[in-house]
N, C-alpha and C positions, 0 to 999 in steps of 0.2 A: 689207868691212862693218865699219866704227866704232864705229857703234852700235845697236841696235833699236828704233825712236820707235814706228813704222808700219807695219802692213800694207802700206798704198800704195805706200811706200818698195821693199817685196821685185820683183824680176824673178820671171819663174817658173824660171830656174836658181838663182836665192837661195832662193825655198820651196822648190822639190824639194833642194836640199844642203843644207838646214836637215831636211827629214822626213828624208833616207837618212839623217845623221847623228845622229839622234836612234833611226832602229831601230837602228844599231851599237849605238848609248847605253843602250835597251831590256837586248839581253846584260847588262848589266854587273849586274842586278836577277838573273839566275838563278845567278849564283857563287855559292861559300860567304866570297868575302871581296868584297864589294860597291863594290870600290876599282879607280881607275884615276890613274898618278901624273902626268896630264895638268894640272894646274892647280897641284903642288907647291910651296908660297912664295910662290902668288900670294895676295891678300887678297881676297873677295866681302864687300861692306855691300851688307845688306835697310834701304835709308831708307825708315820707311816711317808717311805721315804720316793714313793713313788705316786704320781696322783692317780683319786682316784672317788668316785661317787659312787655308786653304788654300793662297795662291799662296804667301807667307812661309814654311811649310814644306817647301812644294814647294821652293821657289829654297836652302831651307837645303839640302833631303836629294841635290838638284844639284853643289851649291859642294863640297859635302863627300865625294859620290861622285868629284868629282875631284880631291880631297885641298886643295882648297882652305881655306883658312882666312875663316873666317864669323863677319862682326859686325852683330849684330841692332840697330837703334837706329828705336824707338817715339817719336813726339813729344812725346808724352806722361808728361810725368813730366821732359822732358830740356828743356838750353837755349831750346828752340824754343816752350816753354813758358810762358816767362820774357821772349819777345821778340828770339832771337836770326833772324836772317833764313837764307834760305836758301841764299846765297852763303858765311857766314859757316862756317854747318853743315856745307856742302861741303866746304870747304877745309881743316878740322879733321879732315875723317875722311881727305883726302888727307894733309894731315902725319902723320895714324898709321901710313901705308902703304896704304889704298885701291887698286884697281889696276881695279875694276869696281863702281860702284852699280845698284842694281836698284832702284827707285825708283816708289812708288805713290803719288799724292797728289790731294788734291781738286779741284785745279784743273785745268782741262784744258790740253794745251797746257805743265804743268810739266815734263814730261822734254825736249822741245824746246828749250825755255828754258834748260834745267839742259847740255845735249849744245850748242849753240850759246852760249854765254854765255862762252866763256871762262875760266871758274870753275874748271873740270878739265881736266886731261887723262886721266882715267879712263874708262872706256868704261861708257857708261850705256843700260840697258835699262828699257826703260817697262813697268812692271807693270800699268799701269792708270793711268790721266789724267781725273779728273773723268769728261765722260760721254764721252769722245770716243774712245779707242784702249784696247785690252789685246791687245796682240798677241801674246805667246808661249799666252795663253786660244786666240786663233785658232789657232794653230797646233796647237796639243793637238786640238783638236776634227779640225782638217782630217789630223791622221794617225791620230786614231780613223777616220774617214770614209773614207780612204785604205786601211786595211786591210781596212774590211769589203766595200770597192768590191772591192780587186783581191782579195782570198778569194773574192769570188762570181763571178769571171773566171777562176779557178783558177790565178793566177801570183801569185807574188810581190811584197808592195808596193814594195821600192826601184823610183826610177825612173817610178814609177807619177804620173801626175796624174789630176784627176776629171772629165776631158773626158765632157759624157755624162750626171753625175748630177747629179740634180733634188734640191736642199735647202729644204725652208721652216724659214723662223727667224720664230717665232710671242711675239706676247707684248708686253712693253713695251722697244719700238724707241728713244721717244726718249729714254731714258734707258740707255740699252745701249751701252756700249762695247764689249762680245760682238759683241754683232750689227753694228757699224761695221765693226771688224775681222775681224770673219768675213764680212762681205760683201764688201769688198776680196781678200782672201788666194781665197775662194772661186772667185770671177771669177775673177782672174790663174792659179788652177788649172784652170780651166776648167769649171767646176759650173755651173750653170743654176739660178738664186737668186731664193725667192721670199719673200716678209714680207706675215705677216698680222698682223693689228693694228685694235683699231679708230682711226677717223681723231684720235683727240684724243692718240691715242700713238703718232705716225708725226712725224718731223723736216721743218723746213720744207725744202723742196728735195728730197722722198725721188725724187720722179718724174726728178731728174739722176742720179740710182744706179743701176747696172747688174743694176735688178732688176726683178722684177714684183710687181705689190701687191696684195694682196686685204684686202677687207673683211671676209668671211666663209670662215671656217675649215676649213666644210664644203665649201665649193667648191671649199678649194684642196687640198683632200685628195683631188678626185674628178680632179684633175691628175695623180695617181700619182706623188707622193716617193718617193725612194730613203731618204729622210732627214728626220726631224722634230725641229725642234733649238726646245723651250722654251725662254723665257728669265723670270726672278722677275721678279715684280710689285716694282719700286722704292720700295716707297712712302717709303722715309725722303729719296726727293729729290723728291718730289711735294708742292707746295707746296696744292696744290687738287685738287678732284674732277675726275678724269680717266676717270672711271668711275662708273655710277652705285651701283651695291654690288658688293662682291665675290661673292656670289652671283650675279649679271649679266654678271658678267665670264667666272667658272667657266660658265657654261653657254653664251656666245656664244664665246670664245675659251681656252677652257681641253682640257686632254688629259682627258675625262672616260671612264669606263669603256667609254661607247658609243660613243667617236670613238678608243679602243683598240681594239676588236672590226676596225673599218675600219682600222687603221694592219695589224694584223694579218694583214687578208687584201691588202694592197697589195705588190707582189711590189718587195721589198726587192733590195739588191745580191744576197745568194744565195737569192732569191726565194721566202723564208720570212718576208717584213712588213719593214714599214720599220726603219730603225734608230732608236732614240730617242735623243736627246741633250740636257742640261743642264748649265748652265757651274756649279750650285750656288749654295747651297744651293737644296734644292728647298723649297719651300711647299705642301706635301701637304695636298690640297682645294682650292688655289686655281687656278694654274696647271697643276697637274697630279695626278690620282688617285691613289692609295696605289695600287691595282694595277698602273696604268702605272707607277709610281716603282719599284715591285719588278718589271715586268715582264721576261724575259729578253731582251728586244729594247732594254732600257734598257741604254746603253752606260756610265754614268756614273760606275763604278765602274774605267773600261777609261779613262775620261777621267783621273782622278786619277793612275792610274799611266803614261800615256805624259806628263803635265805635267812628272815628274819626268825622265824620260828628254828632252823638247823641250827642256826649263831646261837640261841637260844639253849638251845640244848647243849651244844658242844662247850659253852661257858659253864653251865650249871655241874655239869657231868664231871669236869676237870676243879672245877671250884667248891661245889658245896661237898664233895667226896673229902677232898684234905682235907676241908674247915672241919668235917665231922669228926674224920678218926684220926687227926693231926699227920695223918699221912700222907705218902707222893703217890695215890695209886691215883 
């Protein structure tokens, strides 16, 4: 593995060595010194052209759990500002020593560009691509989901895939790079993936996706997920009314107190309600209730801290492999 563009991109022996290696990675959060000298010398750049907190902290408290050395660079405010391109940008932070970019940006399709271009020979991860991929997101989620699968099977998750469970990923689809790559990663683990949405926020082509689709929310609840994974209302990529109010929205497609009650009694992996999942922030009222956002079935706090341990892994995976046998595998 060279680099991380895509979901699509993984086999399902690359997702399961990416989850087992990321619960080793987990440990390293219960020591009293939170260091592993796996990445020692090497340099991580967060390029990152779009804002953004939590994955940028995330990828820092990664690089630097593996003693990596970490250079933050915002567009804003820098070169790029001023006109300089993104070849130029690259190749400056490769002369300072680069060795991996993690790389978010508004376009879709930019880490592709950036890993195929020639530009680097540094091993670049997509954080997020306009609306198309954020795959290490996918992957946090699917080893939340992964844990609470095999805890309610009574074994251990290494090893573990989700052959068997039922996920909906609710919300605003086409503008979800969550949901692309959590629908890909999901499939390939073998999950049973469903997307509800109403039709003006569903992607042209969704019916070529290995999923089923619902219009209505309460229907697809009466399916019995193992898993409920909202996604935010986009509106800052929403050029038009995709919806008629957001009060419209919250009561046709939103996690409201009353369609909590029903997640509740839905026999979950360890058959105490489904699991709840958000990629954040949440929007509390809109796509999701203050009660369901505190509820204890909400995972999203368990999201945050395996991000850190997946970033973890997916650095080490791609970096301490070259460093070893001088090679791009």
């Amino acid at each position: 593995m060279r680099h991380l563009l895509s979901t699509a991109d993984l086999s399902p022996s690359d997702a399961l060595s990416i989850l087992d290696t990321a619960e080793e990675m987990s440990a390293v959060a219960t020591r009293e010194v939170k260091k592993l000298p796996t990445l020692r010398g090497r340099t991580v750049v967060n390029l990152f052209f779009e804002d953004s907190t939590r994955t940028r902290i995330s990828f820092e408290a990664a690089a630097k759990r593996l003693s990596a050395d970490v250079m933050n660079f915002s567009a804003k405010g820098s070169s790029v500002s001023k006109g300089e391109s993104l070849k130029d940008t690259v190749q400056t932070l490769e002369a300072i020593g680069a060795d991996a970019i993690v790389m978010r940006h508004w376009a879709s399709g930019a880490a592709a560009q950036l890993a195929a271009s020639g530009w680097t020979d540094c091993a670049v991860v997509n954080a997020g691509d306009g609306t198309h991929e954020h795959p290490t997101q996918a992957l946090l989620d699917a080893l939340t989901l992964r844990r609470g699968w095999a805890a309610g099977r009574g074994h251990g998750p290494r090893g573990t895939d989700l052959t068997g469970m039922r996920v909906l990923i609710v919300g605003d689809i086409l503008h979800s790079r969550v949901a692309r790559s959590g629908v890909w990663l999901l499939n390939t683990l073998g999950a049973e993936v469903g997307l509800v949405a109403p039709p003006t926020l569903l992607p042209v082509g969704v019916e070529q996706w290995p999923v089923s689709v619902h219009y209505s929310f309460d229907e697809a609840l009466a399916s019995g997920p193992h898993a409920v994974m909202m996604l935010r209302v986009q509106a800052e990529r929403m050029g038009g009314a995709f919806f008629p109010t957001p009060a419209e929205y919250t009561r046709r497609w939103g996690l409201t107190d009353e369609r909590l009650a029903r997640v509740e009694r839905l026999d979950g992996p360890g058959g105490d309600g489904a699991m709840i999942l958000h990629p954040g922030p949440m929007n509390r009222g809109v796509e999701i209730s203050a009660a369901a956002a505190d509820s204890p079935l909400n995972r999203v706090l368990d999201q945050v801290s395996h991000g850190v341990s997946v970033r973890m892994a997916v650095l080490h995976l791609l970096l301490s492999q070259s460093h070893d046998d001088g090679s791009s595998a």
